[in-house]
C-alpha positions, 0 to 999 in steps of 0.5 A, a space after each residue: 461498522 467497526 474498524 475491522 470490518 470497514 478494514 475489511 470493505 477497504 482491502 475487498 475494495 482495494 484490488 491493486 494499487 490503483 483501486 486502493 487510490 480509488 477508494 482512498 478518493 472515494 471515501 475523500 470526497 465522502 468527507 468533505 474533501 476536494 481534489 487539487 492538480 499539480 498544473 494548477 496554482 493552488 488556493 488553501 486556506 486554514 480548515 480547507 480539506 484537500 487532496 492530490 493524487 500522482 499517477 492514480 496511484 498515489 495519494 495526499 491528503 491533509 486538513 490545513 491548519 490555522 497555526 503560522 506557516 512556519 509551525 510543523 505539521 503531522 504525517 502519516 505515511 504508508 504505501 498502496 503497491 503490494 508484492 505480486 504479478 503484473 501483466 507483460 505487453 503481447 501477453 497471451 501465450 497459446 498452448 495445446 490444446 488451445 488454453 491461453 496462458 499470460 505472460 506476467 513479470 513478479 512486481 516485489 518480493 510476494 512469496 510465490 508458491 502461496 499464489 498456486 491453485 486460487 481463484 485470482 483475476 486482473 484489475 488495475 487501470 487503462 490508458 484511453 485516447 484522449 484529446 491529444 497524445 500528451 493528455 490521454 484518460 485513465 480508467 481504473 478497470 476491474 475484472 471482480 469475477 474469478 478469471 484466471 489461476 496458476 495450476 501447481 504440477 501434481 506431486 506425481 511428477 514431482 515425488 520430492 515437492 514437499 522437500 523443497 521446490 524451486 521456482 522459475 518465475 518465467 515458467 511456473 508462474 504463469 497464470 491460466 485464462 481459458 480455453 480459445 478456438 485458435 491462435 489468431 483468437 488468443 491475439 489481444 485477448 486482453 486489450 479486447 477484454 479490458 474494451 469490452 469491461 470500460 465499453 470503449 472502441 478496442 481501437 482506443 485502449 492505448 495501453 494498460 496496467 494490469 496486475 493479478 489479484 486473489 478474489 477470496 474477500 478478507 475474514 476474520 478467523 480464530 475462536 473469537 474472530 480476533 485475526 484478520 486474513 487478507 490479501 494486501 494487509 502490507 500495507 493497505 492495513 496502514 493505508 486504512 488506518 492513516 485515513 479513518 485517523 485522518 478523518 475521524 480526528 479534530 486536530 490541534 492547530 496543525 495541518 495533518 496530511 496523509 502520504 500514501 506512496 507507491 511503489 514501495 516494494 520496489 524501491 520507491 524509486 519513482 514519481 510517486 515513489 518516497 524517494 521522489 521529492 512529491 512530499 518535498 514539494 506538497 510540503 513546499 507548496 502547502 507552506 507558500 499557499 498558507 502565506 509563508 516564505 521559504 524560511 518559513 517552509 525549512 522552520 515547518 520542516 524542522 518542526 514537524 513529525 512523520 509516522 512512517 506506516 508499514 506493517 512490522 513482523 508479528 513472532 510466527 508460533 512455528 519458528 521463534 528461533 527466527 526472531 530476536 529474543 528480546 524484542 519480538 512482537 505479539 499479534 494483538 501486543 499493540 503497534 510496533 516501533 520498528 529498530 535497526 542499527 544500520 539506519 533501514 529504519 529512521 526510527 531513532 530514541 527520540 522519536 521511538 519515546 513520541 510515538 511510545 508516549 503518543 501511545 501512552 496518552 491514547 491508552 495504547 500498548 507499544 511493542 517493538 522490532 529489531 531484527 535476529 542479528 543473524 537474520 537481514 531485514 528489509 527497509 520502508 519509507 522512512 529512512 527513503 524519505 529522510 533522504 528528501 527532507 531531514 523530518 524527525 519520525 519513526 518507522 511503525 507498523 502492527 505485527 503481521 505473519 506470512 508478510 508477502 504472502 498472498 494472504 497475510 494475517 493480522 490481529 484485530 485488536 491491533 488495527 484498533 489500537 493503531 486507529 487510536 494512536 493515530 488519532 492521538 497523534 493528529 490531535 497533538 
Protein backbone atom coordinates (compact mmCIF):
# COMPACT_ATOMS: atom_id res chain seq x y z
CA UNK A 1 0.00 0.00 0.00
CA UNK A 2 1.50 3.32 -0.86
CA UNK A 3 1.46 6.52 1.47
CA UNK A 4 -1.65 8.15 -0.34
CA UNK A 5 -3.88 5.30 -0.13
CA UNK A 6 -3.20 4.27 3.73
CA UNK A 7 -3.75 8.21 4.02
CA UNK A 8 -6.74 7.30 2.65
CA UNK A 9 -7.69 4.12 4.93
CA UNK A 10 -6.51 6.47 8.11
CA UNK A 11 -8.99 9.51 7.26
CA UNK A 12 -11.95 6.93 6.30
CA UNK A 13 -11.13 5.28 9.46
CA UNK A 14 -10.63 8.72 11.57
CA UNK A 15 -14.47 10.09 11.61
CA UNK A 16 -14.13 12.32 14.48
CA UNK A 17 -11.31 13.04 16.77
CA UNK A 18 -11.73 10.12 19.03
CA UNK A 19 -11.71 7.58 16.27
CA UNK A 20 -8.55 9.09 14.64
CA UNK A 21 -7.09 8.26 18.40
CA UNK A 22 -8.26 5.02 17.65
CA UNK A 23 -6.73 4.11 14.96
CA UNK A 24 -3.66 6.19 15.77
CA UNK A 25 -3.69 3.33 19.06
CA UNK A 26 -4.50 0.52 16.73
CA UNK A 27 -1.99 0.85 14.49
CA UNK A 28 0.54 1.49 17.76
CA UNK A 29 -0.18 -1.55 19.03
CA UNK A 30 0.35 -3.11 15.55
CA UNK A 31 3.84 -1.86 15.81
CA UNK A 32 5.19 -3.11 18.91
CA UNK A 33 3.89 -0.20 21.01
CA UNK A 34 2.42 -0.44 24.35
CA UNK A 35 0.17 1.95 26.41
CA UNK A 36 1.63 3.77 29.62
CA UNK A 37 -1.37 5.68 32.00
CA UNK A 38 -0.75 8.92 33.59
CA UNK A 39 -1.83 7.27 37.37
CA UNK A 40 0.78 4.76 36.95
CA UNK A 41 4.56 5.26 37.79
CA UNK A 42 6.24 4.95 34.53
CA UNK A 43 9.50 2.26 33.85
CA UNK A 44 11.22 2.91 30.24
CA UNK A 45 14.06 1.93 29.17
CA UNK A 46 16.24 2.90 25.67
CA UNK A 47 14.47 1.33 22.67
CA UNK A 48 10.93 0.82 24.98
CA UNK A 49 8.00 1.82 22.28
CA UNK A 50 5.30 3.45 24.45
CA UNK A 51 2.29 5.75 24.21
CA UNK A 52 -0.11 7.88 26.37
CA UNK A 53 -3.53 8.74 25.47
CA UNK A 54 -5.29 11.86 27.28
CA UNK A 55 -8.80 11.87 27.15
CA UNK A 56 -9.31 9.37 24.27
CA UNK A 57 -8.42 12.25 22.14
CA UNK A 58 -5.09 12.96 22.31
CA UNK A 59 -2.24 10.92 21.92
CA UNK A 60 1.72 10.46 22.62
CA UNK A 61 3.83 8.16 21.45
CA UNK A 62 7.71 7.99 21.29
CA UNK A 63 10.73 5.34 21.00
CA UNK A 64 13.15 5.96 23.62
CA UNK A 65 16.50 6.50 22.80
CA UNK A 66 19.97 5.34 24.23
CA UNK A 67 21.53 9.01 24.49
CA UNK A 68 22.18 10.68 28.05
CA UNK A 69 18.90 11.96 29.36
CA UNK A 70 20.15 15.37 29.12
CA UNK A 71 20.41 15.20 25.32
CA UNK A 72 17.46 16.62 23.16
CA UNK A 73 14.74 14.79 21.56
CA UNK A 74 12.68 15.03 18.09
CA UNK A 75 8.92 16.07 18.11
CA UNK A 76 6.32 15.92 15.80
CA UNK A 77 3.45 17.59 16.64
CA UNK A 78 -0.24 17.93 15.07
CA UNK A 79 -3.87 17.97 16.05
CA UNK A 80 -6.66 15.33 15.82
CA UNK A 81 -10.14 17.95 16.01
CA UNK A 82 -11.35 19.21 12.76
CA UNK A 83 -13.99 22.08 12.35
CA UNK A 84 -17.72 21.14 12.34
CA UNK A 85 -21.05 20.06 14.22
CA UNK A 86 -20.97 18.69 17.70
CA UNK A 87 -24.38 17.21 19.23
CA UNK A 88 -26.00 19.44 22.07
CA UNK A 89 -27.81 17.88 25.41
CA UNK A 90 -31.66 17.22 24.95
CA UNK A 91 -31.12 17.43 21.46
CA UNK A 92 -33.87 15.93 19.32
CA UNK A 93 -36.00 18.80 18.07
CA UNK A 94 -39.74 17.62 16.38
CA UNK A 95 -41.38 19.38 13.68
CA UNK A 96 -44.27 18.72 11.60
CA UNK A 97 -45.28 16.35 10.16
CA UNK A 98 -43.22 14.47 13.04
CA UNK A 99 -39.42 14.80 11.15
CA UNK A 100 -36.63 15.21 13.96
CA UNK A 101 -34.06 17.39 13.66
CA UNK A 102 -30.97 17.80 16.11
CA UNK A 103 -29.90 20.52 18.05
CA UNK A 104 -25.83 20.90 17.38
CA UNK A 105 -23.21 23.81 18.39
CA UNK A 106 -20.62 24.58 15.12
CA UNK A 107 -17.05 23.22 17.02
CA UNK A 108 -14.30 25.40 15.10
CA UNK A 109 -14.40 27.50 12.08
CA UNK A 110 -15.83 24.80 9.28
CA UNK A 111 -17.02 26.64 6.14
CA UNK A 112 -20.86 26.00 6.70
CA UNK A 113 -22.85 25.96 3.53
CA UNK A 114 -19.94 23.24 2.27
CA UNK A 115 -22.00 20.65 4.98
CA UNK A 116 -25.79 21.23 2.94
CA UNK A 117 -27.30 18.42 1.02
CA UNK A 118 -24.53 15.46 1.91
CA UNK A 119 -24.82 12.31 3.48
CA UNK A 120 -23.39 12.88 7.09
CA UNK A 121 -23.93 11.01 10.17
CA UNK A 122 -22.42 10.78 14.02
CA UNK A 123 -19.70 9.13 15.74
CA UNK A 124 -17.54 10.11 18.66
CA UNK A 125 -17.51 8.53 21.87
CA UNK A 126 -20.04 7.50 25.21
CA UNK A 127 -19.38 7.57 28.73
CA UNK A 128 -20.79 4.31 30.24
CA UNK A 129 -21.44 3.30 34.15
CA UNK A 130 -18.53 2.31 35.60
CA UNK A 131 -17.57 0.77 39.03
CA UNK A 132 -17.88 3.91 40.72
CA UNK A 133 -18.89 7.55 39.80
CA UNK A 134 -15.26 8.84 39.62
CA UNK A 135 -14.30 6.06 37.09
CA UNK A 136 -16.72 5.76 34.32
CA UNK A 137 -15.89 3.46 30.78
CA UNK A 138 -15.32 5.17 27.46
CA UNK A 139 -16.55 3.75 24.43
CA UNK A 140 -15.92 5.11 20.94
CA UNK A 141 -19.29 4.68 19.01
CA UNK A 142 -19.47 5.07 15.41
CA UNK A 143 -22.85 5.23 13.12
CA UNK A 144 -20.86 4.08 9.50
CA UNK A 145 -24.29 4.11 7.92
CA UNK A 146 -25.41 7.56 6.13
CA UNK A 147 -28.10 8.85 8.90
CA UNK A 148 -28.55 12.38 8.77
CA UNK A 149 -28.40 15.58 6.29
CA UNK A 150 -28.90 19.46 6.35
CA UNK A 151 -31.27 20.07 3.55
CA UNK A 152 -30.54 23.81 1.98
CA UNK A 153 -33.84 25.92 1.28
CA UNK A 154 -34.81 25.81 -2.65
CA UNK A 155 -33.53 28.82 -4.67
CA UNK A 156 -37.36 29.48 -5.10
CA UNK A 157 -37.62 31.29 -1.74
CA UNK A 158 -34.50 32.47 -2.06
CA UNK A 159 -34.16 33.98 -5.70
CA UNK A 160 -30.85 35.93 -4.27
CA UNK A 161 -29.00 32.83 -2.77
CA UNK A 162 -26.16 32.76 -5.47
CA UNK A 163 -25.36 36.81 -4.53
CA UNK A 164 -24.62 35.94 -1.41
CA UNK A 165 -26.58 34.08 1.78
CA UNK A 166 -25.85 34.40 5.21
CA UNK A 167 -25.95 31.77 7.73
CA UNK A 168 -27.69 31.42 11.25
CA UNK A 169 -25.91 28.71 12.96
CA UNK A 170 -28.86 28.32 15.13
CA UNK A 171 -31.32 27.80 12.54
CA UNK A 172 -29.89 26.83 9.13
CA UNK A 173 -27.50 24.56 10.41
CA UNK A 174 -29.60 21.87 11.85
CA UNK A 175 -29.32 18.40 10.48
CA UNK A 176 -32.23 16.06 9.90
CA UNK A 177 -32.69 12.38 11.44
CA UNK A 178 -35.68 11.06 10.22
CA UNK A 179 -38.98 10.85 10.40
CA UNK A 180 -40.91 9.64 14.50
CA UNK A 181 -44.54 8.43 14.89
CA UNK A 182 -44.85 11.27 18.02
CA UNK A 183 -43.13 13.65 20.02
CA UNK A 184 -43.01 11.34 23.25
CA UNK A 185 -40.76 8.84 20.31
CA UNK A 186 -38.32 11.83 19.55
CA UNK A 187 -37.52 11.85 23.62
CA UNK A 188 -33.79 10.48 23.84
CA UNK A 189 -33.41 9.48 20.39
CA UNK A 190 -30.18 9.30 20.33
CA UNK A 191 -29.04 7.99 23.76
CA UNK A 192 -31.51 5.21 22.84
CA UNK A 193 -29.64 4.72 19.52
CA UNK A 194 -25.89 5.31 20.91
CA UNK A 195 -27.19 1.85 23.52
CA UNK A 196 -28.53 0.11 21.00
CA UNK A 197 -24.98 0.49 18.47
CA UNK A 198 -22.69 -0.26 22.02
CA UNK A 199 -25.55 -3.19 22.79
CA UNK A 200 -25.63 -1.53 26.47
CA UNK A 201 -28.78 -0.82 28.96
CA UNK A 202 -30.07 2.72 27.83
CA UNK A 203 -30.19 3.03 31.48
CA UNK A 204 -26.01 3.19 31.42
CA UNK A 205 -25.01 5.51 28.54
CA UNK A 206 -24.40 8.45 31.16
CA UNK A 207 -23.48 11.05 28.49
CA UNK A 208 -21.91 11.09 25.23
CA UNK A 209 -19.95 13.10 22.74
CA UNK A 210 -21.05 13.00 19.42
CA UNK A 211 -20.03 14.97 16.25
CA UNK A 212 -21.44 15.13 12.76
CA UNK A 213 -19.28 13.66 9.92
CA UNK A 214 -19.63 13.55 6.06
CA UNK A 215 -19.51 9.62 5.21
CA UNK A 216 -18.25 9.96 1.32
CA UNK A 217 -14.68 8.14 1.65
CA UNK A 218 -11.51 9.94 0.68
CA UNK A 219 -10.43 10.06 -3.34
CA UNK A 220 -8.10 10.81 -5.54
CA UNK A 221 -8.78 12.91 -8.47
CA UNK A 222 -7.11 15.00 -11.23
CA UNK A 223 -5.74 13.42 -14.73
CA UNK A 224 -3.41 11.37 -13.04
CA UNK A 225 -4.95 10.94 -9.56
CA UNK A 226 -2.39 13.43 -8.27
CA UNK A 227 -5.01 15.39 -5.74
CA UNK A 228 -6.51 13.85 -2.83
CA UNK A 229 -10.24 15.17 -1.45
CA UNK A 230 -11.39 14.31 1.91
CA UNK A 231 -12.91 15.23 4.95
CA UNK A 232 -10.49 16.24 7.90
CA UNK A 233 -7.15 16.73 5.65
CA UNK A 234 -6.55 19.83 8.54
CA UNK A 235 -4.91 18.16 10.16
CA UNK A 236 -5.36 14.19 9.86
CA UNK A 237 -3.09 14.41 6.99
CA UNK A 238 -0.15 15.54 9.34
CA UNK A 239 -1.43 13.15 11.88
CA UNK A 240 -0.67 10.21 9.24
CA UNK A 241 2.57 11.57 8.44
CA UNK A 242 3.95 12.00 11.82
CA UNK A 243 2.99 8.47 12.68
CA UNK A 244 3.85 6.38 9.44
CA UNK A 245 7.48 8.62 10.31
CA UNK A 246 7.41 7.57 13.58
CA UNK A 247 7.24 4.10 12.64
CA UNK A 248 9.02 3.54 9.57
CA UNK A 249 12.39 5.52 10.96
CA UNK A 250 15.36 3.85 13.02
CA UNK A 251 16.38 6.69 14.86
CA UNK A 252 19.80 8.00 15.73
CA UNK A 253 20.31 7.92 19.00
CA UNK A 254 17.41 10.01 20.34
CA UNK A 255 14.25 9.65 21.70
CA UNK A 256 11.53 10.42 18.91
CA UNK A 257 7.92 11.28 20.18
CA UNK A 258 4.75 12.02 18.29
CA UNK A 259 2.08 14.78 19.72
CA UNK A 260 -0.85 14.37 18.58
CA UNK A 261 -3.29 17.46 20.57
CA UNK A 262 -6.79 18.34 20.57
CA UNK A 263 -8.78 20.54 20.39
CA UNK A 264 -6.95 22.95 18.05
CA UNK A 265 -9.56 24.65 16.36
CA UNK A 266 -10.74 26.18 19.41
CA UNK A 267 -7.93 27.41 20.99
CA UNK A 268 -6.02 24.16 22.55
CA UNK A 269 -6.99 25.58 25.61
CA UNK A 270 -7.83 22.22 27.35
CA UNK A 271 -6.31 19.29 29.06
CA UNK A 272 -5.35 17.87 26.05
CA UNK A 273 -5.10 21.05 24.31
CA UNK A 274 -1.23 22.34 23.34
CA UNK A 275 -1.67 25.10 25.90
CA UNK A 276 -1.78 22.70 28.55
CA UNK A 277 1.45 21.57 30.27
CA UNK A 278 0.75 17.47 28.92
CA UNK A 279 3.90 17.86 26.57
CA UNK A 280 5.67 19.85 29.50
CA UNK A 281 4.95 17.01 31.65
CA UNK A 282 5.73 13.72 29.38
CA UNK A 283 8.81 15.42 28.59
CA UNK A 284 9.63 15.75 32.42
CA UNK A 285 8.82 12.23 33.02
CA UNK A 286 10.28 10.82 30.23
CA UNK A 287 13.59 12.27 31.47
CA UNK A 288 13.47 11.18 35.09
CA UNK A 289 12.20 7.65 33.98
CA UNK A 290 15.76 7.38 31.57
CA UNK A 291 17.66 8.23 35.12
CA UNK A 292 18.11 12.03 34.71
CA UNK A 293 17.71 14.83 37.08
CA UNK A 294 15.82 18.19 36.67
CA UNK A 295 18.94 19.73 35.35
CA UNK A 296 19.12 17.36 33.02
CA UNK A 297 15.26 17.59 31.96
CA UNK A 298 15.86 21.92 31.19
CA UNK A 299 19.61 20.61 29.09
CA UNK A 300 16.77 17.96 27.14
CA UNK A 301 14.61 20.92 26.41
CA UNK A 302 17.15 23.12 25.39
CA UNK A 303 18.60 20.72 23.08
CA UNK A 304 15.74 19.49 21.28
CA UNK A 305 13.52 20.40 17.86
CA UNK A 306 9.89 20.31 17.55
CA UNK A 307 8.06 20.10 14.16
CA UNK A 308 4.72 21.77 14.48
CA UNK A 309 2.33 19.96 11.80
CA UNK A 310 -0.60 21.63 10.65
CA UNK A 311 -1.54 21.96 6.86
CA UNK A 312 -0.51 25.32 5.23
CA UNK A 313 -2.62 27.08 2.49
CA UNK A 314 -2.01 25.89 -1.10
CA UNK A 315 -2.57 29.21 -3.89
CA UNK A 316 -6.20 28.76 -4.93
CA UNK A 317 -6.16 29.11 -9.13
CA UNK A 318 -9.50 31.46 -8.70
CA UNK A 319 -8.24 34.01 -6.38
CA UNK A 320 -4.31 34.74 -6.66
CA UNK A 321 -5.10 38.01 -5.68
CA UNK A 322 -5.53 36.79 -2.15
CA UNK A 323 -2.05 35.24 -1.40
CA UNK A 324 1.25 37.32 -1.22
CA UNK A 325 3.05 37.66 -4.37
CA UNK A 326 6.19 36.29 -3.55
CA UNK A 327 5.55 33.49 -1.07
CA UNK A 328 2.91 31.20 -2.06
CA UNK A 329 2.88 27.60 -2.20
CA UNK A 330 1.95 25.32 -4.99
CA UNK A 331 -0.15 21.94 -4.54
CA UNK A 332 2.46 19.47 -5.02
CA UNK A 333 5.60 22.21 -4.57
CA UNK A 334 6.72 20.19 -1.19
CA UNK A 335 6.27 21.09 2.46
CA UNK A 336 5.59 24.25 3.57
CA UNK A 337 7.75 26.59 6.31
CA UNK A 338 4.80 28.33 7.67
CA UNK A 339 6.06 32.91 8.67
CA UNK A 340 4.65 35.35 10.27
CA UNK A 341 5.92 38.67 11.47
CA UNK A 342 3.76 38.82 14.45
CA UNK A 343 5.06 35.51 15.98
CA UNK A 344 1.26 33.20 14.95
CA UNK A 345 3.94 31.11 13.95
CA UNK A 346 7.34 30.17 15.85
CA UNK A 347 8.83 29.64 12.89
CA UNK A 348 12.01 31.77 13.20
CA UNK A 349 15.47 31.99 10.44
CA UNK A 350 17.17 29.34 12.53
CA UNK A 351 14.65 26.84 12.67
CA UNK A 352 13.15 27.43 8.96
CA UNK A 353 17.09 26.66 7.68
CA UNK A 354 16.59 23.00 9.70
CA UNK A 355 13.92 22.01 8.79
CA UNK A 356 14.90 23.41 4.80
CA UNK A 357 18.09 21.68 5.40
CA UNK A 358 16.24 18.79 6.75
CA UNK A 359 14.42 18.63 3.48
CA UNK A 360 17.45 19.04 1.58
CA UNK A 361 19.35 15.94 2.72
CA UNK A 362 15.80 14.06 2.25
CA UNK A 363 15.65 15.31 -1.35
CA UNK A 364 12.70 17.20 -0.54
CA UNK A 365 11.61 20.29 -2.18
CA UNK A 366 10.53 23.24 0.31
CA UNK A 367 8.07 25.96 0.09
CA UNK A 368 7.12 28.68 2.13
CA UNK A 369 3.89 30.80 3.43
CA UNK A 370 3.60 34.33 4.98
CA UNK A 371 0.31 35.89 4.79
CA UNK A 372 -1.03 38.76 2.00
CA UNK A 373 -0.34 41.67 4.25
CA UNK A 374 -3.62 42.83 3.75
CA UNK A 375 -5.21 39.45 4.61
CA UNK A 376 -5.18 38.29 8.65
CA UNK A 377 -4.05 34.70 9.33
CA UNK A 378 -4.82 31.95 11.83
CA UNK A 379 -2.36 30.59 14.23
CA UNK A 380 -1.30 26.63 15.39
CA UNK A 381 0.51 25.04 17.74
CA UNK A 382 3.50 26.14 17.81
CA UNK A 383 3.73 29.30 18.93
CA UNK A 384 0.86 27.76 21.82
CA UNK A 385 3.29 25.28 22.74
CA UNK A 386 6.45 27.46 23.22
CA UNK A 387 4.49 29.42 25.72
CA UNK A 388 4.84 25.94 27.98
CA UNK A 389 8.30 25.12 26.96
CA UNK A 390 11.13 27.47 25.15
CA UNK A 391 11.77 24.40 22.46
CA UNK A 392 13.32 25.61 19.00
CA UNK A 393 10.85 24.27 16.13
CA UNK A 394 9.23 25.47 13.14
CA UNK A 395 5.47 25.73 12.10
CA UNK A 396 4.98 23.40 8.48
CA UNK A 397 2.35 21.89 6.82
CA UNK A 398 1.60 20.69 3.02
CA UNK A 399 -0.68 23.44 0.87
CA UNK A 400 -4.27 22.37 0.87
CA UNK A 401 -7.43 24.37 -0.73
CA UNK A 402 -10.72 25.17 0.65
CA UNK A 403 -9.06 24.53 4.59
CA UNK A 404 -12.21 24.20 6.65
CA UNK A 405 -14.15 23.24 4.06
CA UNK A 406 -16.14 19.86 4.45
CA UNK A 407 -13.79 18.35 1.77
CA UNK A 408 -10.50 20.01 1.57
CA UNK A 409 -7.98 18.76 -1.32
CA UNK A 410 -4.58 18.26 -1.01
CA UNK A 411 -1.53 16.93 -3.45
CA UNK A 412 -0.48 13.54 -3.31
CA UNK A 413 3.03 13.80 -4.08
CA UNK A 414 3.20 16.36 -0.97
CA UNK A 415 2.03 13.87 1.50
CA UNK A 416 4.86 11.69 0.13
CA UNK A 417 7.49 14.37 0.47
CA UNK A 418 6.25 15.19 3.96
CA UNK A 419 6.54 11.37 5.06
CA UNK A 420 10.12 11.62 3.65
CA UNK A 421 10.95 14.67 5.57
CA UNK A 422 9.85 13.39 8.74
CA UNK A 423 11.65 10.40 8.56
CA UNK A 424 14.86 12.37 8.03
CA UNK A 425 14.01 14.38 10.68
CA UNK A 426 13.66 11.44 13.15
CA UNK A 427 16.64 9.74 11.86
CA UNK A 428 18.69 12.99 12.73
Amino acid sequence: MTHVSDLQAFLDASPVNFLAVEETRRRLDAAGFSELRAVDAWTIRPGDRRYVRVNGSAIFAFVAGDAPAHKGVRIIAAHSDSPGFRVKPACEIVCDGGIVKLNTEVYGGPILYTWFDRPLSLAGRAILRGADPLHPVQRPVWFRRPLLVIPHLAIHFNRAVNEGNALSRQKDMLPVLGRVADKDAARGLVRRMVAEELGVAEADVLDYDLSLYTVEGASLVGLDGEFITSGRLDDLSMVHAALTALLESHGSGATRIMAIFDNEETGSGTKQGAASPVLADLLRRLCAALGGSEEDYYRCVADSFMVSADNAHGVHPNYMEKYDPTSHPVLGGGPVVKINANCKYMTDADSAAVFASVCERAGVPVQYFVNHSDVAGGSTLGNILTSQLPLRGVDMGAPVWAMHSARETASAADHDYTIRAFTEFFNC
